[in-house]
C-alpha positions in Angstrom: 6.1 34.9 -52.9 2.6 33.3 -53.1 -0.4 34.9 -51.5 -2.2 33.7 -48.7 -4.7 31.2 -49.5 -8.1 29.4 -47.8 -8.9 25.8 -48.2 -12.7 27.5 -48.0 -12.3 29.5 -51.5 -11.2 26.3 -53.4 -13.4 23.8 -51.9 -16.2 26.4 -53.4 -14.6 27.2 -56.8 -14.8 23.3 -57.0 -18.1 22.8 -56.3 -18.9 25.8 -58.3 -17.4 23.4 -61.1 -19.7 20.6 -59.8 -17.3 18.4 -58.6 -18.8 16.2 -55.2 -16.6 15.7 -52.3 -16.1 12.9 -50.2 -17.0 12.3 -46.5 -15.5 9.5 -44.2 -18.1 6.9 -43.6 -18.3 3.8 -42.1 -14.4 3.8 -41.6 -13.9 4.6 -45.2 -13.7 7.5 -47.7 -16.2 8.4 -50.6 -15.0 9.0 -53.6 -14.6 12.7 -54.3 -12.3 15.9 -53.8 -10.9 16.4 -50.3 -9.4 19.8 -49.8 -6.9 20.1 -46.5 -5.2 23.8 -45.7 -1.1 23.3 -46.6 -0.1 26.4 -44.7 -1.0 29.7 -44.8 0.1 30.1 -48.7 -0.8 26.4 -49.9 -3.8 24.2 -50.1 -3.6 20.6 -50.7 -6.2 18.6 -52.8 -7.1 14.9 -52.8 -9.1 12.4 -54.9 -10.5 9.5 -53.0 -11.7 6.9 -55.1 -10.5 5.1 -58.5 -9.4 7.1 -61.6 -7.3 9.5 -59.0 -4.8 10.2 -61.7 -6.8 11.1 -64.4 -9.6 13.0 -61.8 -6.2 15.5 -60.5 -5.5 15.6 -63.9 -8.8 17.0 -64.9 -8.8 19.3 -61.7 -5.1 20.8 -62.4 -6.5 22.1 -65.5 -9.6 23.5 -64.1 -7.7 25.2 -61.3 -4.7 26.4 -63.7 -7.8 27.9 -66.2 -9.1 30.0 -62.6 -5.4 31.3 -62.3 -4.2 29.0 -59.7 -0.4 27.6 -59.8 -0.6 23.9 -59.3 1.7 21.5 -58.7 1.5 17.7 -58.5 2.8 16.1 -55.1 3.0 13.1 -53.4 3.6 12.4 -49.6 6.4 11.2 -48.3 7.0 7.4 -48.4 5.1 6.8 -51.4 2.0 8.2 -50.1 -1.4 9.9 -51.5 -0.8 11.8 -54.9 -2.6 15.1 -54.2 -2.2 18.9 -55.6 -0.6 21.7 -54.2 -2.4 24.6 -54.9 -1.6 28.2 -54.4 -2.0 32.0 -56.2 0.8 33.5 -57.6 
């Protein structure tokens, strides 16, 4: 079974990696990470902006490198494409 794990400790190992997050402005996102608590044992994480596939791509193997399992998702309906990030 996986470990608990915070939204908090990988929202800072990515900006630790330098990566910029996005904010909701003027009714619209930024581009950048988004990081949203999955549960008590799963985070989720987004990319707002163009190039998402190839910028989840990039982050999958930065957070599999940390020791995080990650597994690519995508909401129901054919919704966002995010990550689901947990520790073994």
């Amino acid at each position: 079974m996986a470990q608990r794990i915070k939204a908090a400790d990988v929202e800072r190992f990515l900006r630790a990696q330098g990566h910029e997050f996005s904010r909701f402005e003027s009714g619209d996102w930024d581009p950048g990470v988004r990081v949203a608590q999955a549960g008590r044992r799963a985070v989720h994480v987004f990319w707002d902006g163009p190039g998402e596939a190839d910028q989840l791509a990039a982050i999958t193997t930065e957070l599999r490198d940390a020791g995080f399992h990650v597994v690519a998702t995508q909401q129901e309906r054919g919704g966002r494409r995010r990550l689901e990030v947990t520790r073994p």
